[in-house]
C-alpha positions in Angstrom: 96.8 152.8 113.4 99.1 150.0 114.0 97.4 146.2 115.0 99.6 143.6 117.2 99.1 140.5 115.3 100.6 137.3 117.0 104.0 136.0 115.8 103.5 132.6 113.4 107.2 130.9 113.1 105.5 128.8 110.8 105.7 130.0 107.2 102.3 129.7 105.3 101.1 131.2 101.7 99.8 134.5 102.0 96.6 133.1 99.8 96.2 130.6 102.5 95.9 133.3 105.0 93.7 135.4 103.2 91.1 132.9 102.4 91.0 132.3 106.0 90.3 136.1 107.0 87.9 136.2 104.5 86.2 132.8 105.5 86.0 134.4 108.9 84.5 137.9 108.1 82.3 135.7 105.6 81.2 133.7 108.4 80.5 136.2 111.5 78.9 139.0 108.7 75.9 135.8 107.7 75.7 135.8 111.9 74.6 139.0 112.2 72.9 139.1 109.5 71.1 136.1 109.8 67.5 138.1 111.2 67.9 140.5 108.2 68.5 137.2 105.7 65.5 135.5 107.4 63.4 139.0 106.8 63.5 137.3 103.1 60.5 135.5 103.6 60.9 133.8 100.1 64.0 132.2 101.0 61.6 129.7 103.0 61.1 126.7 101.2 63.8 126.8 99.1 66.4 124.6 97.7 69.5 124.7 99.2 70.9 126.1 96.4 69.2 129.6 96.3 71.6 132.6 96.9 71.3 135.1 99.7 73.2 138.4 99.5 74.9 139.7 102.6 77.1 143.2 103.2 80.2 142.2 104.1 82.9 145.1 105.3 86.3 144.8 102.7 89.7 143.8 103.3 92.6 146.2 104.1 96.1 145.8 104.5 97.8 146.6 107.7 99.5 149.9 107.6 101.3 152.5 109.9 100.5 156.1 109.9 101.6 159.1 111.5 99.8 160.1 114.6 99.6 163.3 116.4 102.7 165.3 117.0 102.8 164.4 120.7 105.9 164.2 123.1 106.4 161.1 124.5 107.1 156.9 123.8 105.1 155.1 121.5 105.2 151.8 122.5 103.0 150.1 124.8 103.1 149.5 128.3 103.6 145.6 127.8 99.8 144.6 128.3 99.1 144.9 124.6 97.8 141.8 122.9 97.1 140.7 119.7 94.1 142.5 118.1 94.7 145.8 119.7 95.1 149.0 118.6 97.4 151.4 119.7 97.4 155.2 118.6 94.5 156.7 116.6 94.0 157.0 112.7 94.0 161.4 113.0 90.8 162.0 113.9 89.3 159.5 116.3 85.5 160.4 115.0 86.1 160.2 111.6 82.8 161.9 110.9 81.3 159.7 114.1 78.9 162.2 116.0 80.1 165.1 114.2 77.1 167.5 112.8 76.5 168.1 109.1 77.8 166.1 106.1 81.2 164.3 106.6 83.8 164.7 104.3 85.8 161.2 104.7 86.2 158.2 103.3 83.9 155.4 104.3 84.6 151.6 105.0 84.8 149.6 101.8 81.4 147.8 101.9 80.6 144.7 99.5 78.1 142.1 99.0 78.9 138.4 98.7 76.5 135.9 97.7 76.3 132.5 99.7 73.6 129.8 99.5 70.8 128.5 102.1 72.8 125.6 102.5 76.1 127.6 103.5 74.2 129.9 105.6 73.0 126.6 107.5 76.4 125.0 107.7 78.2 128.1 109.1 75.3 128.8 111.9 74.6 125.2 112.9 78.1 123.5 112.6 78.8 123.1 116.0 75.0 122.3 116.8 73.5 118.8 117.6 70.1 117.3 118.7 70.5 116.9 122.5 70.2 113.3 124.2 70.4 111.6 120.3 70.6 108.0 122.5 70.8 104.5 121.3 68.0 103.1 122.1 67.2 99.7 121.6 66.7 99.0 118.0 67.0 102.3 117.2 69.9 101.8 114.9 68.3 101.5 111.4 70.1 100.2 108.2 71.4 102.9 105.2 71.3 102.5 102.0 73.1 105.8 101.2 76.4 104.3 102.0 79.2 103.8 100.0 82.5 101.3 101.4 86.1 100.8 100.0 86.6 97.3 98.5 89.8 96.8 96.8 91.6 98.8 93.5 91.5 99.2 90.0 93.5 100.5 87.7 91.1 102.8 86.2 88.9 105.6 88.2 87.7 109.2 89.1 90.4 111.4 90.1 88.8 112.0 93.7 88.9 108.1 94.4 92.7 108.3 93.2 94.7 105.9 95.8 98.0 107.6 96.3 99.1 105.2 98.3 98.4 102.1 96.7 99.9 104.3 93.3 103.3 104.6 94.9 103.5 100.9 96.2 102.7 100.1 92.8 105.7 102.3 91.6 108.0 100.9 94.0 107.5 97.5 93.2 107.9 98.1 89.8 110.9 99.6 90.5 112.3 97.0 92.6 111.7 94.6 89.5 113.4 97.0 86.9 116.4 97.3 89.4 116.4 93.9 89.7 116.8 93.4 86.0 119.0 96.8 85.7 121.7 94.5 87.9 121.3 91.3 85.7 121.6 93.2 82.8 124.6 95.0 84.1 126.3 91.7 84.5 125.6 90.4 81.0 126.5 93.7 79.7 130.4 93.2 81.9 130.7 89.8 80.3 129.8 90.4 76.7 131.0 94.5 76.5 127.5 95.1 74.4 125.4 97.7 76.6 126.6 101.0 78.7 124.8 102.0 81.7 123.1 104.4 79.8 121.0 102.2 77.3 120.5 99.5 80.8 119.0 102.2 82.4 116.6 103.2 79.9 116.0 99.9 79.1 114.9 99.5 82.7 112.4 102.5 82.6 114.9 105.2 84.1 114.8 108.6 82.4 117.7 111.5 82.8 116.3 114.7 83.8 119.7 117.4 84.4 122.0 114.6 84.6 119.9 113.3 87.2 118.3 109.6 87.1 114.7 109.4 88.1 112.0 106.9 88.2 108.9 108.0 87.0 105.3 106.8 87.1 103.5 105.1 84.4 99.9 104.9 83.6 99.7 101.2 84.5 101.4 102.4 88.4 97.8 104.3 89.0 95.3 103.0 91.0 91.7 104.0 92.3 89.5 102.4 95.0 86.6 100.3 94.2 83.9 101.4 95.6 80.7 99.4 96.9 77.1 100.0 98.3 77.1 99.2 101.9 74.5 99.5 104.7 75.5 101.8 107.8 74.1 102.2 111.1 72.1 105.5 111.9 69.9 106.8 115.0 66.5 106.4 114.3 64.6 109.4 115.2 62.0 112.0 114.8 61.4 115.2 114.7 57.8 116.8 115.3 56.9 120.2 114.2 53.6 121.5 115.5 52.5 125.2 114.8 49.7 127.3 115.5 47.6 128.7 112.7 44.5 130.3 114.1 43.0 133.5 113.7 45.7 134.9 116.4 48.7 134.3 114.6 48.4 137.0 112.0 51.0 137.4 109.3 54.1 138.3 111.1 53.5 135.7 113.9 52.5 133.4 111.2 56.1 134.0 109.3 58.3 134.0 112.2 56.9 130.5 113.0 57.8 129.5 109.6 61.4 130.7 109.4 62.1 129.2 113.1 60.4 125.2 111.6 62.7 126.3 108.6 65.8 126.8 110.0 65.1 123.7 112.5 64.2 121.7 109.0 67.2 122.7 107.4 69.3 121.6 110.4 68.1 118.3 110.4 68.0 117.8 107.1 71.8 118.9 107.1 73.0 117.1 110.1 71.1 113.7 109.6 70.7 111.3 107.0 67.5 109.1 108.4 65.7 111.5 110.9 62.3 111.7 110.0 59.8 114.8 110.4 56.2 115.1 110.6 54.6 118.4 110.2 51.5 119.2 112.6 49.2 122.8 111.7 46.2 123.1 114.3 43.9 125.5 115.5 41.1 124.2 117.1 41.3 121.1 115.4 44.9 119.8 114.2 45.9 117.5 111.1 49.3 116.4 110.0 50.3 118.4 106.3 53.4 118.2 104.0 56.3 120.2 103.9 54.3 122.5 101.5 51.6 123.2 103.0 53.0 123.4 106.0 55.6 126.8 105.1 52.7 128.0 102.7 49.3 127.3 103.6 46.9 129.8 105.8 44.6 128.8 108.4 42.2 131.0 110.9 39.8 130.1 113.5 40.4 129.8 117.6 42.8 128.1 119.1 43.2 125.1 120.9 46.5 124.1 121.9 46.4 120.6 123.4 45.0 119.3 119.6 48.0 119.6 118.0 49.8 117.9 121.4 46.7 114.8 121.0 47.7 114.2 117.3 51.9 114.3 118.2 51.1 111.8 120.6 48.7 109.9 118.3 51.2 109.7 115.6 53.8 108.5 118.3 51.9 105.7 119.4 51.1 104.7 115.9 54.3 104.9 113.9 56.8 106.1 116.7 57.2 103.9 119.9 59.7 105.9 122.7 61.2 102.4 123.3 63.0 102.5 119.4 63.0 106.1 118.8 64.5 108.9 119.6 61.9 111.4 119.6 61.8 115.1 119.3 59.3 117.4 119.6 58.7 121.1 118.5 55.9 123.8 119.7 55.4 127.1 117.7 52.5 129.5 119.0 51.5 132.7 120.1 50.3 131.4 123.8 46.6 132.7 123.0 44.6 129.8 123.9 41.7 129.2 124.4 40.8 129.1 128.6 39.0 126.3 128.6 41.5 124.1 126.8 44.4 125.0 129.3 44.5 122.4 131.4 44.4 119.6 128.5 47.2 121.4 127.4 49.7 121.3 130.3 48.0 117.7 130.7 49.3 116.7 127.2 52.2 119.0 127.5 53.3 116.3 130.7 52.5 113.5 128.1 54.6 114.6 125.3 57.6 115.3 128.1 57.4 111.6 128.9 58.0 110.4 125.2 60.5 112.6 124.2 63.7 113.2 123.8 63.1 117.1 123.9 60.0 119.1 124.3 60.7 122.6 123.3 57.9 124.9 123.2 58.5 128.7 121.5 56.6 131.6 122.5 56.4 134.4 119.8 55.1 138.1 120.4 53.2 137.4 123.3 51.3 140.7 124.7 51.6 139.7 128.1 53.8 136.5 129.8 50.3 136.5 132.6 47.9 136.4 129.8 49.3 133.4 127.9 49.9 129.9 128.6 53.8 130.1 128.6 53.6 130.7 132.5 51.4 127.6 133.0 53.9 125.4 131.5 56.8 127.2 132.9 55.2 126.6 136.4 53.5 123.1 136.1 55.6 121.0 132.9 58.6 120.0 135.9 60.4 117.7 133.5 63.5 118.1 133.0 63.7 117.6 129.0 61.2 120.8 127.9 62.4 123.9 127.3 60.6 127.2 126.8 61.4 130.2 124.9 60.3 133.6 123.9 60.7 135.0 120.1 59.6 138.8 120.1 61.1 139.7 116.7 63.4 138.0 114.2 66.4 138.9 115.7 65.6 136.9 118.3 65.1 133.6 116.1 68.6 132.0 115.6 69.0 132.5 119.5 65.9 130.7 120.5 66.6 127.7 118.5 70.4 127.7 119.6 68.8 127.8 123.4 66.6 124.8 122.7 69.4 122.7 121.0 72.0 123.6 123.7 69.7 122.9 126.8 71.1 121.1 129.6 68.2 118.6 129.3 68.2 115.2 130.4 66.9 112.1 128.4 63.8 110.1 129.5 
């Protein structure tokens, strides 16, 4: 079949253009299938260097073929755009829907590997914490960055200044030009030197008859580089997840590949945002980043304890007036009756202090038997956001709805 592809006047390596298909397939194959790469569950607390292997479909070359042998035009009628196809390859079902074993060729099928930390840069590139404000004194000093200060002559080739390099070429130029004339003249008067030894004599060199200026070792420079301080947002991330005797061991996992995936966002996207990690279940205590993804609870569940010990940490370490603060609910919505009402309670509290409350649902039996529909109805503020995870495909898209809300700041 034949594929309208867009006219480019500009002329462009075919390389070039190939590494950008690819970088394309590469890129929408780890989106869909990012729930099947989270279904690892040993890819959570990795480095970012561990490999994933995804199926990605190969590369073809455009090509014509015949069609059927059918009277009539061929070409279109004018509302063809680029992407479409027009005609059919033979048969149109290819083996698709037919009965029995198929006797044609597949699609060329092929698996690539790519690392935790690509996988995270392709899905949250265009993603940003919501309502990151500048609060007062929220700007805190970095001691990760580096500032230009000057040249020297010697370097690493990726602080090579090309600029400064030619500059220092041209004025060296300008001087052996300058002496190439005086020369000249003292050569006129006393008939000793041609142009030929001047001009090597000057540093010129004769490539095909052709007199070129080349560079020299001592022409190179490279910046000099300094430690600096930098202004960054100062903000914090709070993770709180259920582990009671509820959340068995799928629940249990899905909550850990969603605080992954947020984890590994942050972590990607900013150089001094804190995170504190918050497990509960009738009682909650703040962990590490270990036990956190690895450790396992049981016992009941009360949700407002892990919402008491965010908003004790925040008052003791985080105040709303410096920080930007962000907070993060993971549970299955089975709590306990009696602790409902401290929950939405706390749930208002959190709201006030934060940047962001988002609070995730996951394999709830019923919305009317969990406390999802409490909060939904009685947590008014504008900055939470509520969502539901029923399996792993639905993962990537409930933290994409959380850091996308149309929230506003308090």
């Amino acid at each position: 079949m034949a594929i309208l592809r867009g006219f480019n006047p500009i002329g462009h390596e075919r390389a070039v253009e190939d590494k950008r298909r690819h970088n394309q397939i590469v890129e929408k194959a780890i989106k869909e299938n990012l729930a099947d790469i989270l279904s690892e569950e040993s890819i959570i607390g990795q480095t970012k260097s561990k490999k994933v292997k995804i199926p990605i479909k190969g590369l073809k070359e455009y090509q014509f073929i015949f069609d059927k042998n059918v009277p009539g035009v061929g070409s279109g009628d004018g509302s063809e755009k680029k992407g479409d196809k027009i005609g059919s390859d033979g048969d149109d079902a290819k083996g698709k829907g037919s009965k029995g074993a198929g006797n044609d060729e597949g699609e060329d099928i092929y698996e690539t590997e790519v690392t935790i930390e690509d996988i995270i840069s392709y899905v949250f590139e265009d993603l940003n914490l919501p309502n990151l404000n500048k609060k007062k004194m929220s700007e805190v000093l970095s001691e990760n960055s580096t500032k230009r200060s000057g040249y020297k002559k010697h370097g690493i080739k990726p602080r090579f200044a090309k600029k400064r390099s030619v500059i220092e070429k041209l004025k060296r130029k300008q001087g052996a030009l300058k002496a190439l004339r005086e020369k000249q003249e003292e050569a006129q008067d006393n008939d000793l030197l041609n142009t030929n030894d001047i001009e090597q004599k000057a540093g010129f060199r004769k490539e095909n008859g052709i007199s070129r200026f080349p560079f020299k070792e001592d022409d190179l420079r490279f910046f000099r580089i300094k430690q600096t301080t930098k202004k960054e947002f100062n903000a914090v991330v709070i993770c709180i997840m259920d582990t009671s005797g509820s959340m068995d061991q799928t629940k249990k996992y899905l909550a850990r590949s969603f605080f992954f995936l947020l984890y590994q966002f942050v972590k990607m996207k900013y150089l001094n945002v804190e995170v504190v990690f918050i497990s509960h279940s009738t009682e909650a205590k703040i962990v590490n980043e270990d036990e956190f993804f690895h450790k396992v609870e049981s016992g009941g569940t009360y949700i407002s304890s892990g919402y008491i010990k965010a908003l004790e940490i925040i008052q003791e370490k985080y105040n709303p007036s410096f920080w930007n603060i962000y907070t993060f609910d993971v549970t299955d919505g089975d709590n306990w009756s009696e602790d409902n009402d401290k929950a939405v309670k706390y749930g208002r509290e959190l709201c006030e202090v934060s940047n962001l409350f988002g609070y995730a649902e996951i394999m709830a039996v019923s919305y009317y038997n969990t406390i999802k529909k409490r909060f939904d109805d009685e947590i008014k503020n504008d900055n939470f956001v509520s969502v539901n995870i029923k399996g792993k495909e639905d993962l990537w898209k409930a933290l994409k709805d959380m850091l996308t809300a149309d929230v506003k700041c308090v």
